[in-house]
N, C-alpha and C positions, 0 to 999 in steps of 0.2 A: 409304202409307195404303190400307185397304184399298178395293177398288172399289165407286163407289156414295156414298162416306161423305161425300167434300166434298161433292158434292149436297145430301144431307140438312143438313149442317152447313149450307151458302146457304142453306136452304129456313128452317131452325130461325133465322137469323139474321131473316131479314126479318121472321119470327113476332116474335119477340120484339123487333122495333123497333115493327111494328105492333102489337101488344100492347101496350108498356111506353107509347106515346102518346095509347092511349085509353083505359088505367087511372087512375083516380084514386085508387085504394085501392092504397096501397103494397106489401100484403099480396098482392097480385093480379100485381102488376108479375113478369116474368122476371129482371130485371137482369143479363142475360147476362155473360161477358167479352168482348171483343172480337175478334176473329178474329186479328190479331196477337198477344194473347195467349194464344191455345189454341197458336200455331206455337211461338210460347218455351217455353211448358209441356210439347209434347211435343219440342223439341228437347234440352232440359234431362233428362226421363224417359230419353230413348233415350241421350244421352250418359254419363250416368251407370247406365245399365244399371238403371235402380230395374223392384223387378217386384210391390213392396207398397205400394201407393200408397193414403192417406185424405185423401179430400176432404171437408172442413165446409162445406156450403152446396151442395144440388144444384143446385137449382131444375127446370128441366126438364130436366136431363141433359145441356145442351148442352156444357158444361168435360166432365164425366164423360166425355164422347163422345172425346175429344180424348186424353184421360188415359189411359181404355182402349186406344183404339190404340197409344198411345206403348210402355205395357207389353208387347205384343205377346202371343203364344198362352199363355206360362207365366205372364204376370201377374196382379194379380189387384188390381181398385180397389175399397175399399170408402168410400163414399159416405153420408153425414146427413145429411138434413131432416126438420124435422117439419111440413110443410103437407101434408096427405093429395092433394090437387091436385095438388101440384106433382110429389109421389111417384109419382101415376096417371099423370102426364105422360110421368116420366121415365122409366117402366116401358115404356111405350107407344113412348119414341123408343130406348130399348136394345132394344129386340125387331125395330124395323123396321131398325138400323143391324146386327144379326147379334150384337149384342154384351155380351147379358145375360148371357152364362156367363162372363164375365170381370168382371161387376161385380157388388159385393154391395149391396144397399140399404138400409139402417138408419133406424128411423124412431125417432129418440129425440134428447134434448138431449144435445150434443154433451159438455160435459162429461162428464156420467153417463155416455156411452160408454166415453171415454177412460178412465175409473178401471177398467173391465174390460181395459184391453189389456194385453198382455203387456209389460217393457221391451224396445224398441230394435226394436217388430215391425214399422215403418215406416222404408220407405228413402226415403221420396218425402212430404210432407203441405203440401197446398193447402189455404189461410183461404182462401172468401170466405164468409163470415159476419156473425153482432151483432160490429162492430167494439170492444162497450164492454166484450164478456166475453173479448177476446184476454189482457188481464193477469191475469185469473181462471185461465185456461186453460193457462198457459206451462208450468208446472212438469209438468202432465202432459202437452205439447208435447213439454217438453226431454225426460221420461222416455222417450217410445212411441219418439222418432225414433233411429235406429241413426246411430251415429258416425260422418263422413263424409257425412253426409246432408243434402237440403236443405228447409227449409221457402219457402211462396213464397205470399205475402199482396197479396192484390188491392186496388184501390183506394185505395194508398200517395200519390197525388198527389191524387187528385181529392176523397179526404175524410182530408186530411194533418191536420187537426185531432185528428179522431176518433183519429186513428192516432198520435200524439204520445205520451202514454202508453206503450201499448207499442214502438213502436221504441227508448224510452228507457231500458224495463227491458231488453230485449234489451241495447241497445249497452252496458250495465253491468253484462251475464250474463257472466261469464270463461268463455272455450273455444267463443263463439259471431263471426261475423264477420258482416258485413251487407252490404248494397247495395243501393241502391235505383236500377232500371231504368225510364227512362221511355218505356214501353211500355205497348200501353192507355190505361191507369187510375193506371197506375202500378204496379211492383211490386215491395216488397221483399223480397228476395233472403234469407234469414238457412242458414247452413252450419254446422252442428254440426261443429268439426275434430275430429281424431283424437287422441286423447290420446298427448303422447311425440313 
C-alpha cells in the first residue's frame, strides 16, 4: 500500500461513521464499506492481476481508494456516481491520496454508462449501488466483464432481502458461479468462468 494511504483511509473511516450518525438524509449519508472489505477487494484485484476495474457507487472515494491501489501504476479504475457532493468529495480525497491519475470519475447513471462500454473491457467490477436496479443491469454486467472475471456486490448480508432477486437471476445465468463471503456487509462473490 502506498505510503500515507492507511492514514487517509483511518481518517476517511471515522468521517464517514461520524458523518453517517448525524445525517438524517439518506442522500447525505457516506455508507462506506468496511475496512475488511476494502482488504478483500484489494486482495482479490492484486491476486487476479485485474488492471481495469468499474466501480457503481463512489461516494467519497473511500472503496475507489482501495481499488486504485490494488491495480497498481498500470491500472486504471473507473468509478460512477451521480451526487455532485459526493463526486467533489471524492476528487478532493483522490488528489490528497496521490491517486487521481489512476482513477477516472464518471458522473452519470450507471446503466447509461454501461451501454457505452466496449465487450469484456472490465476485469474487475464492484456493485455498491440502488440494489433494485442490479437485475436491470446484469446483462450489461455479464457483457462489459472479461471471461474469468469477477464481479463483487456489497451489502449481500445486511440487505439480503433487496438482494434476493438478483443473486437468483445470477445463480440461474449458465457459465456464472457465485459465493457469498461474510465479510463486512456481506459479499457476493459472482466469476464469469471461461468458456471450454
Amino acid at each position: 500500500m502506498k505510503p500515507g494511504l492507511l492514514e487517509l483511509l483511518r481518517e476517511l473511516e471515522a468521517f464517514g461513521t461520524a458523518n453517517d450518525a448525524a445525517a438524517t438524509d439518506r442522500r447525505q449519508k457516506m455508507l462506506n464499506i468496511t475496512h475488511d472489505t476494502g482488504v478483500f477487494l484489494s486482495m482479490l484485484i492484486q491476486a487476479s492481476r485485474s488492471r481495469s476495474v468499474l466501480e457503481i457507487g463512489t461516494s467519497n472515494g473511500y472503496s475507489t481508494l482501495w481499488l486504485a491501489d490494488a491495480v497498481g501504476e498500470s491500472g486504471l479504475v473507473t468509478t460512477i456516481e451521480m451526487a455532485p457532493h459526493k463526486i467533489e468529495l471524492a476528487q478532493r480525497n483522490f488528489e490528497r491520496a496521490g491517486s487521481a491519475a489512476r482513477i477516472r470519475q464518471i458522473a452519470d447513471e450507471a446503466g447509461s454508462f454501461m451501454t457505452t462500454c466496449r465487450d469484456a473491457e472490465y476485469d474487475f467490477i464492484f456493485l455498491d449501488s440502488d440494489r433494485e436496479q442490479y437485475v436491470e443491469w446484469w446483462p450489461e454486467l455479464r457483457r462489459i466483464l472479461r471471461p474469468g472475471s469477477l464481479i463483487v456486490v456489497d451489502n449481500a448480508v445486511s440487505h439480503a432481502h433487496q438482494m434476493e432477486p438478483f443473486a437468483a437471476l445470477v445463480a440461474s445465468t449458465t457459465g456464472y458461479m457465485t459465493s457469498l463471503c461474510p465479510i463486512g456487509n456481506g459479499e457476493l462473490v459472482i466469476l464469469k468462468e471461461v468458456a471450454g
